[in-house]
Steps between C-alpha positions, in 0.01 A plus 500: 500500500595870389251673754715851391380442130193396554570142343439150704554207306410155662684174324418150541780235349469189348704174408625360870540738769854576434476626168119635555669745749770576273234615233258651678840740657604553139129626402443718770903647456440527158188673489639747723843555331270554166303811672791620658677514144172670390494761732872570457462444123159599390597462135557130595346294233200279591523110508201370260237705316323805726144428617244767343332649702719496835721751630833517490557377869265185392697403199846545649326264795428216234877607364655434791298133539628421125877625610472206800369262295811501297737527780351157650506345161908644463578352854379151454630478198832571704466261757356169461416475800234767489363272149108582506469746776232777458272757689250614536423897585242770578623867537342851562657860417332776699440806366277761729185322508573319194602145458681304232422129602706244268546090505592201396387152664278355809638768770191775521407887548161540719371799610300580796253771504199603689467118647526381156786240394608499142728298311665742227717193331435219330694199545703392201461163582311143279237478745390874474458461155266215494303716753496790216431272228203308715681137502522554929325641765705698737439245766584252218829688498565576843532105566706444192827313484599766206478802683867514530534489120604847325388648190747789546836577644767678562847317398276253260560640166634827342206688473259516722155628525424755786145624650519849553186717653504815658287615813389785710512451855252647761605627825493207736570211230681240614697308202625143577770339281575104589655159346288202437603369856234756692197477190538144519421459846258804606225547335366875345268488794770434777735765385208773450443410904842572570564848339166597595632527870849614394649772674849440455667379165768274682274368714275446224719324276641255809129412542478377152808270455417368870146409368649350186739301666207402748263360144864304422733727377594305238694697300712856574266740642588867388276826570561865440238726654484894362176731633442843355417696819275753558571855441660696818232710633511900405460460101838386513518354106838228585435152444509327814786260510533145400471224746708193419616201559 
């Protein structure tokens, strides 16, 4: 996380634990040495096509995903060891009360507002797709052996695809980023509870991983809390700052 920038990136690895940490570091380093080049550079060239109808902040977002894609693909090319790994990744630039919300994967973007839990991602993943298509019910595809299988990557080929939406956030939204390992195990219902009676991010956040780990905890449990905060009293116009974990 870049809380100074505005940028939190959350990474999930695959392919064996040793090289699924090594790729999940190299997408979260390399998204943030991208931006960092950006801001330093802002003539740097974007990786892939732009995205019409984003802003610039959105597009070098999805740049940035592209430009760790390739660095996984480089490094296990370079080691052998690493053959196959991959990651998965959901990320948010901050911008005012704008947000640039981009992904690739299973790991998930909700947002919490006014009681209401919504999932802003879709999973990349087989069993999603036969929910789209009709083939599976989600319950169908809640209790599938598949669920683990990917339709999209980073480190898996040399282009890849990335989601990219943009959203305006409301004074007291809460916006919850996670791997696989905490949607797997709580439900929409359970984690809605949870941030409903949030009143610190940390806090928060613990709650969630503990709870995960409680339903089986399965698989690693990551969680990165941000809440836009109300205004200061006075007609002060500052954003409120960023909770996080």
């Amino acid at each position: 996380m870049s809380p100074e920038i505005g940028l939190f990136i959350l990474s999930d690895g695959m392919g064996g634990q040793t090289s699924g940490e090594v790729a999940s570091r190299l997408a979260t380093d390399s998204i943030l040495t991208h931006w960092r080049e950006a801001e330093s550079s802002p003539s740097l060239p974007l990786i892939g096509q732009p995205l019409g109808g984003l802003s610039e902040s959105s597009n070098r977002l999805a740049s940035a995903i592209r430009f760790a894609n390739l660095e996984i693909l480089a490094a296990a090319r370079k080691n052998p060891e690493w053959h196959g790994m991959g990651a998965t990744v959901v990320a948010v630039k901050l911008a005012g009360e704008r947000m640039s919300l981009a992904h690739v994967g299973d790991s998930r973007a909700y947002r919490f507002r006014s009681s209401n839990l919504e999932q802003l991602t879709q999973d990349h993943s087989f069993v999603r797709e036969q929910v789209r298509r009709g083939i599976l019910t989600q319950e169908q595809a809640d209790q599938s052996n598949l669920r683990n299988v990917l339709m999209r990557a980073l480190g898996v080929e040399a282009e890849v695809e990335v989601d990219v939406e943009e959203e305006l956030l409301l004074e007291g939204d809460t916006i919850l980023l996670c791997s696989d390992g905490l949607s797997r195990e709580l439900s929409g219902a359970q984690i809605a509870a949870v941030l409903k009676n949030a009143d610190d991010a940390q806090t928060t956040a613990d709650r969630l991983v503990d709870l995960a780990n409680q339903a089986g905890g399965e698989d690693n449990i990551t969680v990165i809390l941000l809440r836009r905060a109300a205004k200061p009293a006075r007609g002060l116009t500052r954003i409120g700052r960023w909770f996080k974990r």
